[in-house]
C-alpha positions as CSV (number, residue, x, y, z in Angstrom):
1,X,10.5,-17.8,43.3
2,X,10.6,-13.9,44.2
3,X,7.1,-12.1,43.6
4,X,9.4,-9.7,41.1
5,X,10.8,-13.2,39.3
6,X,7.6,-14.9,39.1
7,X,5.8,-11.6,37.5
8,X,8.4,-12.0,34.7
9,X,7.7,-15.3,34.1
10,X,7.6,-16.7,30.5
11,X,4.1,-17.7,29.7
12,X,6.0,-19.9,27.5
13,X,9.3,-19.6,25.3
14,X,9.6,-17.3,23.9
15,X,7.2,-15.1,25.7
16,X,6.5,-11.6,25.9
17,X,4.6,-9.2,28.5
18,X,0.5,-5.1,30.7
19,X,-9.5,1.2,34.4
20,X,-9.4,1.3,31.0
21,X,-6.8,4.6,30.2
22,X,-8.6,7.7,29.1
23,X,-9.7,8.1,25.7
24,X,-11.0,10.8,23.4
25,X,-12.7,11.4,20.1
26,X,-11.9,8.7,17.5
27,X,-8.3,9.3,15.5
28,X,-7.8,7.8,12.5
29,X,-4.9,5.6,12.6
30,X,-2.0,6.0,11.1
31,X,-1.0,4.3,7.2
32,X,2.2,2.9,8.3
33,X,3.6,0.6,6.1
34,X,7.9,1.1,6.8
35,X,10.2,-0.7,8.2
36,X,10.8,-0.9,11.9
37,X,14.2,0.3,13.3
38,X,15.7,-2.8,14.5
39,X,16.9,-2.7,18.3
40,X,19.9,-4.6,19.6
41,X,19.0,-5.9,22.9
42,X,22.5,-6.3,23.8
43,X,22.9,-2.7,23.9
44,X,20.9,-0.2,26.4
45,X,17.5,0.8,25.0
46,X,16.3,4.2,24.9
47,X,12.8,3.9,25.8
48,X,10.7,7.1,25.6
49,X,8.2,7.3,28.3
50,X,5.2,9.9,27.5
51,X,3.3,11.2,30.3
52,X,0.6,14.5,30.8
53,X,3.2,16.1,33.2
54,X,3.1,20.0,32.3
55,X,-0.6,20.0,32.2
56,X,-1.3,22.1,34.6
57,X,-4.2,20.5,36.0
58,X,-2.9,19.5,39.2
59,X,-5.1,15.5,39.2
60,X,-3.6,14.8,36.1
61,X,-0.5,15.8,36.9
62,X,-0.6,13.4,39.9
63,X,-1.8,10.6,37.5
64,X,1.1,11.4,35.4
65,X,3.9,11.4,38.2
66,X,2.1,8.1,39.5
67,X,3.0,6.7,36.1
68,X,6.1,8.1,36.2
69,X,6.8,6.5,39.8
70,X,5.6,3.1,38.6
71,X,7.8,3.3,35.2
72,X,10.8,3.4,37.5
73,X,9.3,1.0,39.6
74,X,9.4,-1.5,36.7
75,X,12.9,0.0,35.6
76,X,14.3,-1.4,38.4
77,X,12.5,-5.4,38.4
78,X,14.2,-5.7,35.4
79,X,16.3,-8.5,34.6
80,X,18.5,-9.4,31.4
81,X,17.5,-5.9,29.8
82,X,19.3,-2.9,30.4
83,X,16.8,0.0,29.5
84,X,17.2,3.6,29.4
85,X,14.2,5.6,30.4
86,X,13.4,8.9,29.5
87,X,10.5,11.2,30.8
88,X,8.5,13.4,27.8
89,X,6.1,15.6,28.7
90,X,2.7,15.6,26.9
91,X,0.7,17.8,29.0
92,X,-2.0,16.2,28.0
93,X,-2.4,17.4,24.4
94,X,-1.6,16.5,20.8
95,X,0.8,19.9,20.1
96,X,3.0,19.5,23.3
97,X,3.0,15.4,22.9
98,X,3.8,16.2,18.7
99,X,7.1,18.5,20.6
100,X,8.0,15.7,23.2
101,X,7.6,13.2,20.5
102,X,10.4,15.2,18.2
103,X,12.4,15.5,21.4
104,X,12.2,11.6,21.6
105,X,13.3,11.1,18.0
106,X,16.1,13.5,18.4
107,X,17.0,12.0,21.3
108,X,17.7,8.8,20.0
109,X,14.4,6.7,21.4
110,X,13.9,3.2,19.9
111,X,10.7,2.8,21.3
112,X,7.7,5.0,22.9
113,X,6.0,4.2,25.7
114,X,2.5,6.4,26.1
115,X,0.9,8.8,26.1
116,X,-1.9,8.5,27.8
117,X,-4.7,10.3,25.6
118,X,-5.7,9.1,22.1
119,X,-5.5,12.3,20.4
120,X,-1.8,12.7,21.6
121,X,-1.7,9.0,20.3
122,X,-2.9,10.2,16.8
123,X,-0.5,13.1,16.7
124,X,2.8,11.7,17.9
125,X,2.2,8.5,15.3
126,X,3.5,10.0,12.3
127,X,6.4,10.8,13.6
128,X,7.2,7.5,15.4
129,X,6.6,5.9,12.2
130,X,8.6,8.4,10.0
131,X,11.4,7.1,12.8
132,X,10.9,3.7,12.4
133,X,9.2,3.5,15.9
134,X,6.6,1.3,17.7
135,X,4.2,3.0,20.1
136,X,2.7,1.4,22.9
137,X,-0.2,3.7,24.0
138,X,-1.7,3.6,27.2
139,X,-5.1,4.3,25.5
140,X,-8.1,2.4,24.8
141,X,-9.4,4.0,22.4
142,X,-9.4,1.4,19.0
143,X,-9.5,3.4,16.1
144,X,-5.7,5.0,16.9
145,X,-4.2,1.5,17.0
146,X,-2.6,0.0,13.6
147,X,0.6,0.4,12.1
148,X,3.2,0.9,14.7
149,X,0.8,1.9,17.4
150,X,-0.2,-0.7,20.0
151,X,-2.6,0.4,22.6
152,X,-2.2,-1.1,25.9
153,X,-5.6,0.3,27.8
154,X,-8.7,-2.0,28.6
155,X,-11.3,-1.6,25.7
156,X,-15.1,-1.8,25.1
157,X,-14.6,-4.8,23.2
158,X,-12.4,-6.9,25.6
159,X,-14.9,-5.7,28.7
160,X,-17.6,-6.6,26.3
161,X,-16.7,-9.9,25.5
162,X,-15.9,-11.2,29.3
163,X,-19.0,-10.3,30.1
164,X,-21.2,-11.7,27.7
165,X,-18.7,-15.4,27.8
166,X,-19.5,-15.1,31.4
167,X,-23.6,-14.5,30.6
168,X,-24.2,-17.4,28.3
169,X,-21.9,-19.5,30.7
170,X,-24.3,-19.0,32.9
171,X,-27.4,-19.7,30.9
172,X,-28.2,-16.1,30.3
173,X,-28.2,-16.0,26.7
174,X,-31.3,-13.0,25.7
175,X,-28.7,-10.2,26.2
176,X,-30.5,-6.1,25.9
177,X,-28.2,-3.6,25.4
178,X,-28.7,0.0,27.3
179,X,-26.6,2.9,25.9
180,X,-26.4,6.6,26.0
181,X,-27.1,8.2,23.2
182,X,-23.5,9.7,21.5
183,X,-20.3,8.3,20.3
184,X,-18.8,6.8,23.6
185,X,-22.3,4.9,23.9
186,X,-22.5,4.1,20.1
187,X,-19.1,2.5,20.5
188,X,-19.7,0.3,23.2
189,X,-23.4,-0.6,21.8
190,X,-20.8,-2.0,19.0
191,X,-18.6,-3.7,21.1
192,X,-21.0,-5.5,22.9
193,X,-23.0,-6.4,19.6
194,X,-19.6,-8.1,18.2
195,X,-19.0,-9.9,21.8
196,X,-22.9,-11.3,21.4
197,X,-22.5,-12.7,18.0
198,X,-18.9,-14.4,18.6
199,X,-19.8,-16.2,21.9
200,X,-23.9,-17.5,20.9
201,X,-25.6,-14.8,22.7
202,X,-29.0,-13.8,21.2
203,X,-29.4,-10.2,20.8
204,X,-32.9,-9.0,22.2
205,X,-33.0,-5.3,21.5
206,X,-30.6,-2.1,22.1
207,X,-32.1,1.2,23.1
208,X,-30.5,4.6,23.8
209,X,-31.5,7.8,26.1
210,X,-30.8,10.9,26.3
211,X,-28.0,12.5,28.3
212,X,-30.1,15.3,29.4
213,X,-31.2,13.9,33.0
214,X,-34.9,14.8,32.5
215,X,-35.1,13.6,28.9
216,X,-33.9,10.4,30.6
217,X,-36.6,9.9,33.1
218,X,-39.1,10.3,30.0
219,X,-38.2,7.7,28.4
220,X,-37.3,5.2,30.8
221,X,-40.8,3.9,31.2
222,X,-40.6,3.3,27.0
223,X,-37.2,1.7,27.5
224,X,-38.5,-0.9,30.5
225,X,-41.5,-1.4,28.7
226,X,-39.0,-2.6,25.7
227,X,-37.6,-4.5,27.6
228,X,-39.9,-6.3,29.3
229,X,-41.1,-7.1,26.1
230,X,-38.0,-8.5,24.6
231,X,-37.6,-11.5,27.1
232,X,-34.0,-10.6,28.0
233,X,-32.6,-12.1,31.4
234,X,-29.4,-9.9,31.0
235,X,-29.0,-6.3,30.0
236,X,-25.5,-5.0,29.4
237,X,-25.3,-1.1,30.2
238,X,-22.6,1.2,28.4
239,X,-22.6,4.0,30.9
240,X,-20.8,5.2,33.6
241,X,-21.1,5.9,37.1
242,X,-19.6,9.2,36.9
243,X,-22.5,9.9,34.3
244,X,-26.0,8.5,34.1
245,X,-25.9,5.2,34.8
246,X,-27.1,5.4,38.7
247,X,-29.9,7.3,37.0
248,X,-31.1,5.3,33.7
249,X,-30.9,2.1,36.2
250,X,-32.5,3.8,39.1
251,X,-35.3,5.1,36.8
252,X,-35.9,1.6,35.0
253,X,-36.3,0.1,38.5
254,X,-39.0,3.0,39.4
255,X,-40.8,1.6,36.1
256,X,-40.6,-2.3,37.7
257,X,-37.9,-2.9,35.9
258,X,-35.1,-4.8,38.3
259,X,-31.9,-6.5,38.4
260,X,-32.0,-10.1,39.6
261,X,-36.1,-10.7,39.4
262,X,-36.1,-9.0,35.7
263,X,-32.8,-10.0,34.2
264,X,-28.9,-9.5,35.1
265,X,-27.6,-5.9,35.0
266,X,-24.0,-5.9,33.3
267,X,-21.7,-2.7,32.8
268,X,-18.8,-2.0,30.9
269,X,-17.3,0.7,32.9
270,X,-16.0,-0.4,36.3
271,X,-18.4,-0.2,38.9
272,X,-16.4,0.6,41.5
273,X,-15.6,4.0,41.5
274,X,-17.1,5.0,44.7
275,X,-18.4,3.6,48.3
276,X,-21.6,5.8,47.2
277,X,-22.0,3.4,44.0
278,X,-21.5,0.3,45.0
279,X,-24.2,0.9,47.6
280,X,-26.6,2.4,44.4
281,X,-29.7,0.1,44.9
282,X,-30.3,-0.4,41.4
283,X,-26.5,-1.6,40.9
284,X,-27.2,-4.6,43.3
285,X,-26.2,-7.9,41.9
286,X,-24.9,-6.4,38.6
287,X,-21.4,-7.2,37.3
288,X,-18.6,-5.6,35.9
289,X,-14.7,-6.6,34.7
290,X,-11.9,-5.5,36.2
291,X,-8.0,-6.5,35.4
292,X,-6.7,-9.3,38.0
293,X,-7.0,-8.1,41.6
294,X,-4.6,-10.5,42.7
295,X,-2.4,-9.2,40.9
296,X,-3.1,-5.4,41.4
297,X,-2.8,-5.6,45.0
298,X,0.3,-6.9,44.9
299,X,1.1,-3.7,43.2
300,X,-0.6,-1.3,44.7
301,X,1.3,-2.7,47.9
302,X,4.6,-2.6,46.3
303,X,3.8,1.1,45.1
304,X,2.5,2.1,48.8
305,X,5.9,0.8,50.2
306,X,8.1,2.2,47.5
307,X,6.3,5.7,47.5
308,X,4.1,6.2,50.5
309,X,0.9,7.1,48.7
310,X,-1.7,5.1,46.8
311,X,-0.8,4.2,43.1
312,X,-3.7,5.8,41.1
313,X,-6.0,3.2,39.0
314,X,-3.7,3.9,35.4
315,X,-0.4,3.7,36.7
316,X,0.0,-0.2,36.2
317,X,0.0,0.4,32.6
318,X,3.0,2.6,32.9
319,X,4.7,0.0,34.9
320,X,3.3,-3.1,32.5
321,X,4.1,-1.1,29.9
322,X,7.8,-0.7,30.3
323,X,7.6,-4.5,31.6
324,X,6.7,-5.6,28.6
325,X,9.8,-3.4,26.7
326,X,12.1,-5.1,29.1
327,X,10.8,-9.0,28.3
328,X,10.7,-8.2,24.7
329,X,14.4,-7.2,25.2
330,X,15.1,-10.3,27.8
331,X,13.9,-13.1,25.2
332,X,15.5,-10.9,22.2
333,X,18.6,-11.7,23.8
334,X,18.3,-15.3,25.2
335,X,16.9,-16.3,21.4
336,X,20.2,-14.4,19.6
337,X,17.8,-12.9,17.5
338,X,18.9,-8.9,16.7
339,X,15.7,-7.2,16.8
340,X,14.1,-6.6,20.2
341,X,10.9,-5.0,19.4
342,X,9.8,-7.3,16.1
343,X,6.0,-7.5,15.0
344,X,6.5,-10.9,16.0
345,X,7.6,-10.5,19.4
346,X,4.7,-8.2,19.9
347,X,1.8,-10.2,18.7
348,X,3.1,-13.5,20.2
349,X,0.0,-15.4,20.7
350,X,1.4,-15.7,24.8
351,X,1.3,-12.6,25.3
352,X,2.7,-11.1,28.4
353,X,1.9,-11.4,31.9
354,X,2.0,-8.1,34.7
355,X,0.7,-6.1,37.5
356,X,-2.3,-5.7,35.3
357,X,-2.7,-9.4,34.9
358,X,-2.4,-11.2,31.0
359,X,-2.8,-9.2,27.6
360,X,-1.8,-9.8,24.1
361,X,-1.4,-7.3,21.2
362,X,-3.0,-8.5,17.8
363,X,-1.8,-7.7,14.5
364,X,-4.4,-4.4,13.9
365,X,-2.9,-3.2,17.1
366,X,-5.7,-3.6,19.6
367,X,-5.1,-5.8,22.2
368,X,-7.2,-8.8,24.3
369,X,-6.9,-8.8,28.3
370,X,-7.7,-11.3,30.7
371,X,-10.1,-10.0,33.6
372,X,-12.3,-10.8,36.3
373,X,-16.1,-10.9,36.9
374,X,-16.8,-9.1,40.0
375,X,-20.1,-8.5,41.7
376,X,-22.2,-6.0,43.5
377,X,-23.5,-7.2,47.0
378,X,-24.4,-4.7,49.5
379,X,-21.9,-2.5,48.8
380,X,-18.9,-4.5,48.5
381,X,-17.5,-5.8,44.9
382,X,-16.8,-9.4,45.2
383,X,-14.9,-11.9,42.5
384,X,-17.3,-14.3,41.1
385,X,-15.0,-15.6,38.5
386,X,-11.5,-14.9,38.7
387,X,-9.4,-13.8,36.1
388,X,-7.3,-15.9,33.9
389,X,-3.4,-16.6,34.5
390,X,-3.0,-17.5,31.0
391,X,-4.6,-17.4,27.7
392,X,-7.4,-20.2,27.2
393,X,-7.6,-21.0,30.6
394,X,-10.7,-20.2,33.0
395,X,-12.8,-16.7,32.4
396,X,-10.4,-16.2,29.2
């Protein structure tokens, strides 16, 4: 079987197919209780693909073309679904995603694929849902999803709960939490407090610092003091790399407080950013998640060939997501049934399979992913549990 078949593949029949996208300040999501549109999958599909080109910040606007490139990409793997694509421009804000959005409608779109940002998310749902439309956002931010949005990025609680399965797997079951003080670190001290309690963790303690670099080295002796005192043998950080994690970790290690002799470090962002973090002393033998690299490489090679530049972190979702509207369409039409894009077809307990590796949608709209447990070891991120191929099978 062709790499392009077997990424198609049914998880089972019926089955359905999709960094962590960028998100912004919690959205409320939208009260949508109408009827979906129903979409004939024997007839071509307008699909509206929403990216922040017109932004006129020249690195998103390369992240946006990437998506764009890898959009087509999947356009043309597809088999058994004939799909019209459609580029809107978001620019990277609510008002010019609400007018591409309007476009879209007027257009004739039957289903939206994008955009990237959650605010945009937000703004464009009303309308999507006034239309009878489903939205599959590439964000990850939670609190937009419901309704007829799906989101499609990696979120805290997904990253959360790998890592703590993986933890008590492994016989570390005290668990501290580390987060920055503000809503991106409250969220993921929640996130990783839900994943505790569902897979027999024991939560130890969760303390926050300040953002303000020198208000951080204050308190890090306090906060290694904590949790010494505590007893935990793993510590799940919410920070970035790009922020202060390098910092909070480096400055609980100044206070004899280590990874490996004290307890296991854990992140929920993706460690490997940089060379210059993975070779952070204080990041040594922590873990973090990351979709199936298998599977990404095979992508990112694809993408190289088809474009000759590297495919940027977020463009698989562009190309998963418009995956995922083709199988929908594929087993619509193999089944006879009349609508392609169903709320049953979309939460099928299968899920879909991707360059991204597995994910499902659940009925609230968020979604579950299967990723892998990689390591730091002088310098290099190695896989020290891979991730799964399938839901309920291993690291799932």
């Amino acid at each position: 079987m062709s790499f392009k078949n077997h990424l198609f593949s049914a998880l089972r029949k019926p089955a359905l197919w999709a960094a962590a996208a960028l998100g912004l300040a919690a959205c409320e999501p939208v009260n949508f209780s109408g009827p979906i549109e129903a979409v004939d999958p024997n007839q071509p599909v307008v699909v509206a693909l929403m990216v922040p080109l017109a932004s006129g910040n020249s690195v998103t606007e390369q992240l946006a073309q990437n998506m764009v490139n890898a959009a087509n990409m999947a356009v043309r793997d597809l088999n058994g679904a004939n799909i019209d694509l459609r580029v809107y421009e978001t620019g990277g804000n609510a008002e010019m995603a609400v007018a591409a959005a309007n476009r879209a409608v007027a257009d004739g779109a039957q289903i939206m694929v994008g955009p990237l940002y959650s605010a945009s998310t937000a703004a464009i749902a009303p309308i999507a849902a006034q239309a009878g439309i489903n939205v599959l956002s590439f964000s990850n931010t939670t609190s937009v999803a419901g309704g007829n949005v799906y989101i499609m990025g990696i979120t805290f609680d997904t990253v959360a709960d790998r890592l703590v399965r993986q933890s008590v797997a492994d016989g570390k079951t005290n668990i501290a939490i580390v987060y920055q003080e503000g809503v991106s670190g409250e969220s993921g001290k929640g996130s990783i407090e839900r994943a505790i309690a569902r897979n027999g963790g024991n939560l130890t303690t969760a303390v926050s610092y300040p953002l303000n670099l020198t208000e951080m080295g204050e308190v890090a002796s306090g906060i290694a003091e904590t949790l010494r005192a505590s007893n935990s043998n793993a510590v799940v950080f919410t920070d970035s790399p790009l922020r202060g994690l390098g910092f909070i970790t480096a400055s609980l290690a100044s206070n004899r407080f280590r990874t490996r002799r004290d307890a296991q470090f854990m992140g929920l962002s993706r460690w490997d950013s940089s060379d210059e973090v993975l070779v952070t002393p204080s990041l040594q033998g922590g873990w973090f998640a990351v979709p199936d690299p298998g599977l990404t490489l095979q992508f990112e090679t694809r993408y190289q060939l088809a474009y000759g530049i590297d495919a940027h972190q977020l463009s698989g979702l562009a190309y998963d997501g418009i995956a995922a509207v083709g199988a929908m369409i594929s087993a619509a039409r193999a089944s006879g049934e009349s609508n392609a894009f169903s709320a049953e077809r979309l939460t099928d307990p299968a899920g879909f399979a991707g360059v991204t590796g597995i994910f499902r949608f659940k009925a609230d709209g968020t979604n579950e992913r299967g990723l892998a447990i990689m390591k730091v070891e002088n310098g290099v991120a190695t896989m020290i549990s891979p991730a799964p191929r399938s839901f309920g099978g291993v690291g799932s």
